[in-house]
N, C-alpha and C positions, 0 to 999 in steps of 0.2 A: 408763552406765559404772560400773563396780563401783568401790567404794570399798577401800582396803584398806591395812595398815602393815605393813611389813617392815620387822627389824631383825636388822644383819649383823654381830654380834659389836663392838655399840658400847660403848664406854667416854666419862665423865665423869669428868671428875677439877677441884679445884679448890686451886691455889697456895697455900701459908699463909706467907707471906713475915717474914723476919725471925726464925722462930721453929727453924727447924731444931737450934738449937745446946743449945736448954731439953728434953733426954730426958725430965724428970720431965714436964713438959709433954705431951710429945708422947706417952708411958705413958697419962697421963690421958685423953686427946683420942683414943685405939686403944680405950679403954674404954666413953667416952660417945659417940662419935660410929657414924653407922650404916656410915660407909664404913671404907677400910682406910687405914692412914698409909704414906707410902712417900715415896720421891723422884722428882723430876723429872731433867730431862740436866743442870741446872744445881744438880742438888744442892738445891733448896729443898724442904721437906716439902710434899708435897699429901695430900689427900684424896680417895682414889678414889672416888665414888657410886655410879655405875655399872660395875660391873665385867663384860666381854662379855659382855652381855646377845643373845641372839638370839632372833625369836621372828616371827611372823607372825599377825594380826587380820585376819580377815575378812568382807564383807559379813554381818550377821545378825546375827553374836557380841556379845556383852554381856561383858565380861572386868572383875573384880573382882580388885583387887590387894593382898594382905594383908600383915600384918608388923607385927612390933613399932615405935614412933617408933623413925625416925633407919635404918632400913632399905633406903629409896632410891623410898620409892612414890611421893612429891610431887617428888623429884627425875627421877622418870620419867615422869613428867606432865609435868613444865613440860619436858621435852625432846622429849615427842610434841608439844608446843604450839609446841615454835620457840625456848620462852625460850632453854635451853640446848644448844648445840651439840656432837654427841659430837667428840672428838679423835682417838678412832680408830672407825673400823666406817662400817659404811653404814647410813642410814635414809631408807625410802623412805615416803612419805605419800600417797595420791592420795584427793582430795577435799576439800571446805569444811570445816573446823575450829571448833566452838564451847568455849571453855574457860571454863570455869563455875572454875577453881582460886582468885580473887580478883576477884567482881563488883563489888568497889569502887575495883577500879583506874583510875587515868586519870579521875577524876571531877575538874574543879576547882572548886576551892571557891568560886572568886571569881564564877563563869561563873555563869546560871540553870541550873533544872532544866532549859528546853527547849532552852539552847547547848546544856547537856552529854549531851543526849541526839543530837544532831548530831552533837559532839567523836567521843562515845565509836563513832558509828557510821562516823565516818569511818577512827578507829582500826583499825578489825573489817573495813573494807576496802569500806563500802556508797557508792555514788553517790550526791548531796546527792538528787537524785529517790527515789531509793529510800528514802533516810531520812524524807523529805517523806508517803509514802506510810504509813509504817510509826508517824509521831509521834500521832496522833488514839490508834490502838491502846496507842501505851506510856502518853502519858499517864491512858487510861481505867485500865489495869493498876494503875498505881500507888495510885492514890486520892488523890493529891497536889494538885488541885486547882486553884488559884490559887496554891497555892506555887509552881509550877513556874515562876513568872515571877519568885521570887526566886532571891534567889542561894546556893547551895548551901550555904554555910558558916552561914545560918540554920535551916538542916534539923538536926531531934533525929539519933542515929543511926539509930534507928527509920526515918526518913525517907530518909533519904540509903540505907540499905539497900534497901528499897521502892523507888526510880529506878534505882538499880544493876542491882537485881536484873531489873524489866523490860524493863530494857536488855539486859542479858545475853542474856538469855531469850527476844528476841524474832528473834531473825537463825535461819533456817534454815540448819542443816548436816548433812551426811552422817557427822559423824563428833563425838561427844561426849567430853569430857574432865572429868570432876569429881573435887572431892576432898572427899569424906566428900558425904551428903544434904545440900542448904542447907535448912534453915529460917529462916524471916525473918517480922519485925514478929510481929503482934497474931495470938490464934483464928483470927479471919476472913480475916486475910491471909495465917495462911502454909497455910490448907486450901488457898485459890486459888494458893499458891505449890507447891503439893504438887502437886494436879491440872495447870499447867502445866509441870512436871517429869517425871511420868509420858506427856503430850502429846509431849516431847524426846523421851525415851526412846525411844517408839514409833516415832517418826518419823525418828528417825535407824538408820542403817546399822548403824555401829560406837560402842558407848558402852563408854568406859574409864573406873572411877570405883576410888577408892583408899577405904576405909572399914575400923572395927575392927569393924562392925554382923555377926555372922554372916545375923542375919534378910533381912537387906539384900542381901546375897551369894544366899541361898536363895529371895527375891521376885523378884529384878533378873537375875540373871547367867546364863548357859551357860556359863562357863568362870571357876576361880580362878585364880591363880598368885598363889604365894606367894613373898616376896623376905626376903631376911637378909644384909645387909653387903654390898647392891650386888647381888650373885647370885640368877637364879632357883633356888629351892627345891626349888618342886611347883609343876607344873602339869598342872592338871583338870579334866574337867567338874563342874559343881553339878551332883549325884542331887535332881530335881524329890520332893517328899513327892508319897508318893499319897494320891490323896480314897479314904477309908474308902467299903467299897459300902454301898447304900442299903438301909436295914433289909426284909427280905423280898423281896428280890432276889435268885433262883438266881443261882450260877454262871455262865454260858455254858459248853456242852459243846463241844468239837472235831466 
């Protein structure tokens, strides 16, 4: 079954309570923030982030989302992920969802490494059988060794990043959501963090990743769009560089 996002002129918007009556305030907050200032039906100032957005992703495509901070790419992440709910418009999602946006969420601190590698898979929505299946491989990933029988809140962050992240990283989805490339831990670990990222990549459907990396866009992507105060911009395919011919290689004639 094909994977695929439709989105039908969705907005987010988010309440700033109490503050509507402070102009100079609210001048400020039109200036630094990536949305627009307006009002609600009850008159409270919000912040639009998304403003009718429409757009459709499909089976293959790699879509890289650019923009200055505060333009709406991490806010249209975490709303293809479920965090946030539009208020107006339609969004349609069809397939399994890996969001790479914050691999240190939901860890507890108090728990072990191998609760929280449980926890977090129950979070993500896996059967304790399938989490069962899956812990030999995360704990190898990690390098965490015998730590993983303490408890979290004694891990460097270094560590706590290294469980996180092969948690994240180990659930297969048809459909990817990151924000900017993660690198993580030491040389050695974040090559093996690289190489199981470009493994995602391939193996998923649809990957949607927000980054300021142009190189990243031009290795990764088939398609940009660029966003500014909630609004898409541009939206385009990435032009592939061509490989230079091989010295002493004619042409090909017609």
């Amino acid at each position: 079954m094909s994977s695929f996002i439709i989105a039908e002129g969705i907005f987010v918007e988010f309440p700033i309570y109490e503050n509507s009556h402070r102009s100079l305030k609210k001048a400020v907050l039109n200036l630094t923030t990536g949305g627009r200032i307006g009002q609600d039906a009850g008159r409270h100032a919000i912040v639009r982030a998304l403003d009718d957005l429409s757009f459709s992703f499909r089976d293959g495509e790699r879509i890289g989302l650019v923009g200055h901070n505060g333009s709406g790419k991490t806010t249209l992440l975490r709303t293809l992920s479920g965090v946030y709910e539009p208020v107006r418009g339609k969004l349609q999602v069809r397939g399994k969802i890996a969001s790479l946006l914050d691999v240190s969420m939901g860890l507890d601190p108090d728990a072990t490494g191998f609760e929280n590698i449980y926890l977090r898979g129950i979070l993500d929505g896996l059967k304790p059988a399938r989490i069962r299946d899956k812990i030999d491989e995360i704990a190898e990933f990690s390098d965490l060794g015998e730590y993983l029988n303490l408890p979290v809140r004694t891990y460097s962050s270094g560590m706590m990043l290294r469980l996180a992240f092969a948690i994240s990283t180990s659930i297969e989805a048809d459909i990817l959501i990151m924000d900017e490339w993660l690198s993580v831990g030491d040389a050695d670990f974040s090559l093996k963090a690289a190489q199981r990222l470009e493994t995602l990549v391939g193996n998923a459907s649809i990957v949607v990743v927000a980054t300021h990396d142009p190189g990243l866009i031009e290795r990764v992507c088939t398609r940009k769009i660029g966003l500014e105060h909630g609004k898409v911009i541009a939206d385009e395919p990435v032009a592939r560089p061509v490989a230079p011919e091989a010295p002493g290689v004619p042409a090909s004639s017609a």
